[in-house]
C-alpha positions as CSV (number, residue, x, y, z in Angstrom):
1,X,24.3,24.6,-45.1
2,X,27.8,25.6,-46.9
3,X,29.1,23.0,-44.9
4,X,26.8,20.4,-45.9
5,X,27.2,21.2,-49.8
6,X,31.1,21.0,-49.1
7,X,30.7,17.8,-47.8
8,X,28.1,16.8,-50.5
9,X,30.4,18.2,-52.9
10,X,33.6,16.0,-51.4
11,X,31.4,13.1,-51.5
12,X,30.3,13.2,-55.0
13,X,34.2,13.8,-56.0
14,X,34.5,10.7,-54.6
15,X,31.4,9.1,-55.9
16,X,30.3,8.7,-52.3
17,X,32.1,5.1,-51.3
18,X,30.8,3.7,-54.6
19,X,26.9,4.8,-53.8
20,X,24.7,4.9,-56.5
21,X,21.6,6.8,-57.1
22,X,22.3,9.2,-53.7
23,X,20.8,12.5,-54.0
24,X,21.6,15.4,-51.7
25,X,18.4,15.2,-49.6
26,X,18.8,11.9,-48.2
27,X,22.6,12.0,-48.5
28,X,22.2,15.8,-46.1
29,X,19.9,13.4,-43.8
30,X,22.2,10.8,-42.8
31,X,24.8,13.5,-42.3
32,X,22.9,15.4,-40.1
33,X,21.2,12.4,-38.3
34,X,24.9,11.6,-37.5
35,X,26.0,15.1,-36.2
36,X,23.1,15.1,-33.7
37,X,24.0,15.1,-30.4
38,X,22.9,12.1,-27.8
39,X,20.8,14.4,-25.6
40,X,21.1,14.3,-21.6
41,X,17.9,14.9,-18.8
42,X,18.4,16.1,-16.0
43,X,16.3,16.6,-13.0
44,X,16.2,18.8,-10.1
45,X,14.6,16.5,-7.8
46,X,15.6,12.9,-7.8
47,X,13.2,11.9,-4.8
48,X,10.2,14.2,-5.2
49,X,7.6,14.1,-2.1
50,X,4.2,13.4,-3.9
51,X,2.2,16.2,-4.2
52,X,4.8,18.5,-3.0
53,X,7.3,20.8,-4.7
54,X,7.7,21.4,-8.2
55,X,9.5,18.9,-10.4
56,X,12.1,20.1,-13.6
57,X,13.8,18.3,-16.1
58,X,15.9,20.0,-18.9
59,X,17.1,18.3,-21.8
60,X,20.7,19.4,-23.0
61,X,22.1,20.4,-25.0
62,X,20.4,23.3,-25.4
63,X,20.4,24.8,-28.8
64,X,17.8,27.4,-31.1
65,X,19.3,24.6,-34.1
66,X,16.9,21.8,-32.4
67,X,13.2,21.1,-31.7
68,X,12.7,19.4,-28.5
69,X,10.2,16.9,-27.3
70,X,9.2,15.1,-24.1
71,X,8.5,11.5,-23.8
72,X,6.7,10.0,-20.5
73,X,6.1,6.0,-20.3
74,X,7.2,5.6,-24.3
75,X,4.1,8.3,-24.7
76,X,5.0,11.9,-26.4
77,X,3.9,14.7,-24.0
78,X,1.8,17.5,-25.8
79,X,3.4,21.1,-26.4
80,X,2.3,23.8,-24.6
81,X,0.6,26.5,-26.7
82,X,2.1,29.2,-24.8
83,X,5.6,28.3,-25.7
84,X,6.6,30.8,-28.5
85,X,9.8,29.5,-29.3
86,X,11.0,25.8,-29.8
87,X,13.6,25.8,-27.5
88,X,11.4,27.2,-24.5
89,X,10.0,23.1,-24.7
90,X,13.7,22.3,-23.5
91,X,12.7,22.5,-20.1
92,X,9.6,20.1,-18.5
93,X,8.3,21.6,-15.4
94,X,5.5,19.7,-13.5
95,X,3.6,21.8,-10.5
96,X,3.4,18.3,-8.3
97,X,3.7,14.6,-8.6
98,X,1.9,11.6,-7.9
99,X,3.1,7.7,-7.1
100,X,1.5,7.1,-10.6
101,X,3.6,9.6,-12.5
102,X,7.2,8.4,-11.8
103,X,8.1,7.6,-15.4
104,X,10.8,7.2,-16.9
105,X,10.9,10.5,-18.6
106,X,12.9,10.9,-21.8
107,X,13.2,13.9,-23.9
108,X,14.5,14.5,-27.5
109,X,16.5,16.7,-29.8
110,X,14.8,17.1,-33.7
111,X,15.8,19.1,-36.5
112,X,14.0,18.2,-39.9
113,X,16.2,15.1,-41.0
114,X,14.9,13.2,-37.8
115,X,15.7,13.1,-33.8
116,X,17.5,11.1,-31.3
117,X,16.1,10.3,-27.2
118,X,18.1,10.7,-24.1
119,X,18.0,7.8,-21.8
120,X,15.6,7.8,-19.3
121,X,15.1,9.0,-15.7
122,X,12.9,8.0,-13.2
123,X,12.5,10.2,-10.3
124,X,11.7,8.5,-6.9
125,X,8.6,9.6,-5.7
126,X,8.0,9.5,-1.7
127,X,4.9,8.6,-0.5
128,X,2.8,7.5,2.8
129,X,1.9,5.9,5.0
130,X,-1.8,5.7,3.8
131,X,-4.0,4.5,6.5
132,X,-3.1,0.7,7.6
133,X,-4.9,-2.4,7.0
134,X,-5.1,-5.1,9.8
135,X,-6.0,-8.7,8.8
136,X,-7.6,-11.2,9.6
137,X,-10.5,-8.7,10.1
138,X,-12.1,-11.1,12.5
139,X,-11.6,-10.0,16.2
140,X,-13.3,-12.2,18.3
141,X,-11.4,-15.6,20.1
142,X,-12.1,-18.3,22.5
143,X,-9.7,-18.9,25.4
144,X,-6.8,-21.2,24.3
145,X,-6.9,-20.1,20.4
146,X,-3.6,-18.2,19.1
147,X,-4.1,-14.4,18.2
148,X,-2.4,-13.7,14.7
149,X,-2.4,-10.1,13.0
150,X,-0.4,-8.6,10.4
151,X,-0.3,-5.1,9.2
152,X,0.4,-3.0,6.1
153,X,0.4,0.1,4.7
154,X,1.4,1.5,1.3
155,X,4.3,3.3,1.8
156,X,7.8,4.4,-0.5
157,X,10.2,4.0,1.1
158,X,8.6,1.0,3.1
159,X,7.3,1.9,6.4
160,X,8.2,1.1,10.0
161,X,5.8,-0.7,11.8
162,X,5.0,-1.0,15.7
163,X,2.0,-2.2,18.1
164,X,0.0,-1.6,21.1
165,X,-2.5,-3.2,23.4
166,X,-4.2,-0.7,24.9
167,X,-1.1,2.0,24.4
168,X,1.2,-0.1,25.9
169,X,3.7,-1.0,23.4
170,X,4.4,-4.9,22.5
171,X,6.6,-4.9,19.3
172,X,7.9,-3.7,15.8
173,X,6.9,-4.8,13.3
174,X,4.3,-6.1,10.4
175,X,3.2,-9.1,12.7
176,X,1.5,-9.7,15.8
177,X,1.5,-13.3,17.3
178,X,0.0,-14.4,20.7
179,X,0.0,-17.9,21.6
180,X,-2.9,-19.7,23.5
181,X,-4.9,-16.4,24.9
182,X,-6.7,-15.8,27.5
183,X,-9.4,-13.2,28.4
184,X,-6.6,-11.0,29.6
185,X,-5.2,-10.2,26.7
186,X,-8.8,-8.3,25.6
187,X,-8.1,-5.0,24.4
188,X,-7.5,-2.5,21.8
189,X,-4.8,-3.3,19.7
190,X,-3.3,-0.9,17.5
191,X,-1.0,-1.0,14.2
192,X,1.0,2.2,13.9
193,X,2.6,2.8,10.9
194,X,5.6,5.7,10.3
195,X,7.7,6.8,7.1
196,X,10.7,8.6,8.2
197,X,11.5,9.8,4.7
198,X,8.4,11.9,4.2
199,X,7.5,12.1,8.0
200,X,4.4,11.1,8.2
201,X,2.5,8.7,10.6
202,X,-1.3,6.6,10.5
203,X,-2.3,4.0,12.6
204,X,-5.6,2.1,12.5
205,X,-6.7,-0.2,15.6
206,X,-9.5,-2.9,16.5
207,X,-11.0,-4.4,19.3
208,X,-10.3,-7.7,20.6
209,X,-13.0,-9.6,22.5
210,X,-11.4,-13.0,24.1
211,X,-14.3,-14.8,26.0
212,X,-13.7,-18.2,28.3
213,X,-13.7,-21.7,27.6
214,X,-16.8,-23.5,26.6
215,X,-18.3,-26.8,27.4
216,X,-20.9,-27.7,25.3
217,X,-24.5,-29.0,27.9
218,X,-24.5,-32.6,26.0
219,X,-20.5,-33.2,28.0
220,X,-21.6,-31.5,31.6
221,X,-22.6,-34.7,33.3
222,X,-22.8,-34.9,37.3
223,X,-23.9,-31.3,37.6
224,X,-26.6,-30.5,40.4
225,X,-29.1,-27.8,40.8
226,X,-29.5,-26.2,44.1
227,X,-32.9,-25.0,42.9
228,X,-35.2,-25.6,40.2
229,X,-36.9,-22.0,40.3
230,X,-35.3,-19.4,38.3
231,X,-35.8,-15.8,38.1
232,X,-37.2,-14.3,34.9
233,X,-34.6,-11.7,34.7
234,X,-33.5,-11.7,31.3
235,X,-34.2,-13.4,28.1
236,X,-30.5,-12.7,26.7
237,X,-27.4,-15.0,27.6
238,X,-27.2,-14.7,31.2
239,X,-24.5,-16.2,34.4
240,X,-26.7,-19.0,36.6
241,X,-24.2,-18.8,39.4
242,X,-26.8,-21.2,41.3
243,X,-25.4,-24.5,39.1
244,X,-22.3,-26.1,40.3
245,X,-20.5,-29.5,39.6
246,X,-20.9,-32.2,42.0
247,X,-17.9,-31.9,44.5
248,X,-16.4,-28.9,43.4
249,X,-16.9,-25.5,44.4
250,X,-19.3,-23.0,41.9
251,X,-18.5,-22.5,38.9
252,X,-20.8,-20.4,36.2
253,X,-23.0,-21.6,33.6
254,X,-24.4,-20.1,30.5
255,X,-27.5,-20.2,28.9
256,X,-27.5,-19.6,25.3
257,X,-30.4,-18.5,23.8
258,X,-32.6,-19.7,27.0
259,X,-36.1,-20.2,27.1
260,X,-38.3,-19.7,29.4
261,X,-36.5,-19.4,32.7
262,X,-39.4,-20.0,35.2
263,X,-39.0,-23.6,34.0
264,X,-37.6,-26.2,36.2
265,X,-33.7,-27.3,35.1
266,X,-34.8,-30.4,33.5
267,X,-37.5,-28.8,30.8
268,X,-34.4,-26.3,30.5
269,X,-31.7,-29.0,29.6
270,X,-34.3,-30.0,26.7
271,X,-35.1,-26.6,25.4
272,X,-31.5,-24.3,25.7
273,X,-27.8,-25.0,24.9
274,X,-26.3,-25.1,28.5
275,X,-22.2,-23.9,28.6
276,X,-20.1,-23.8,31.3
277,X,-17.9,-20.9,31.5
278,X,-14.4,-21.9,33.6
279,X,-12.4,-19.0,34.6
280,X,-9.6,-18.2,32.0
């Protein structure tokens, strides 16, 4: 304080720049505003693993002269109660840290005049894969449609992606294309998804179901019946290898939903949708 009434002293000698009406409080607080320090944060950890590890700033320069505070999203941080000193709140140690608590973090140097903030520093949390997501979710397909999958994950740094049908591998990548299917390419088909920074790996698969193509009963004209006495087998969608088109060799036939199947071919033409089923 000397120093400060020296300089208050020197200012009023010579009447402070022409100010009037300055008194020594507020004249004391722009001096010692001025002579504040632009404080610095540093960080131990620039790219934290979330969850692991512990995380430390420090905010410099470190003096007993200054109060210091921490900042976190423009948001003051509360003051442990177990600090006894001011200073020991120079340092910001936090046990872990999540995606959702990457910043930026500021801290700041006070005495009783006011304070000034440090810029701010984000750390660069690592994180993932979580578990995948394949869309569309739909998994079943009709000979001749086009397959079409794409797969993400939440993931810092972004993840690498690669797939399967049925663990043989196809590509990398988020997308999966196939053109004009066929029943062959039924499977299970698998997203795998791998972040080389944190070393972790998911995957998440579905099923595909690709049946054959379909001819709706109203368009199979010229079709004969090489008998008109079924077997009551089944009352689910069954083969009826026993229909074939005229001149050609069999082929199968489906009956959706069928009806009574001791019923001659005619009462079943009325009553059930009748499919062919051509191989793929």
């Amino acid at each position: 304080m000397q120093e400060d009434s020296q300089v208050y002293e020197k200012c009023m000698e010579d009447a402070c720049g022409g100010i009037k009406g300055a008194t020594q409080d507020n004249l004391l607080s722009v001096i010692h505003t001025a002579k504040l320090p632009k404080p610095y944060n540093t960080i131990n950890n620039i790219n934290p693993r979330e969850n692991k590890g512990v995380l430390t700033f420090t905010c410099e320069p470190e003096s007993e002269n200054y109060t210091y505070m921490w900042w976190l999203k423009g948001q003051s941080l509360p003051v442990s109660p177990s600090l006894k000193r001011p200073i020991e709140n120079r340092i910001l140690i936090l046990p872990s840290v999540t995606r959702n608590e990457t910043g930026p973090y500021q801290c700041e140097i006070r005495d009783r005049y006011g304070g000034i903030h440090s810029n701010p520093v984000t750390p660069n949390v690592l994180y993932g894969p979580d578990l995948p997501r394949i869309y569309p979710s739909f998994t079943y397909y009709r000979s001749g449609e086009n397959l079409y999958f794409s797969c993400f994950a939440d993931s810092n740094p972004l993840a690498q992606y690669s797939w399967t049908i049925n663990g043989k591998f196809q590509l990398s990548g988020e997308k999966l294309s196939i053109p004009q299917i066929t029943t062959k390419h039924s499977g299970l088909y698998a997203c795998s998804v791998r972040n080389p920074a944190t070393g972790k790996e998911s995957s998440k698969s579905v099923t595909v179901k690709v049946s054959g193509k379909w001819i709706p009963a109203s368009l199979a004209i010229g079709f004969q019946v090489e008998s008109n006495r079924l077997s009551e087998k089944s009352q689910e969608n069954i083969f009826i290898p026993t229909l074939c088109p005229m001149g050609t060799s069999k082929s199968q036939i489906l009956l959706l939903n069928p009806p009574n199947l001791s019923k001659n071919f005619q009462n079943l033409k009325k009553q059930a949708d009748i499919v062919i089923k051509f191989p793929a």
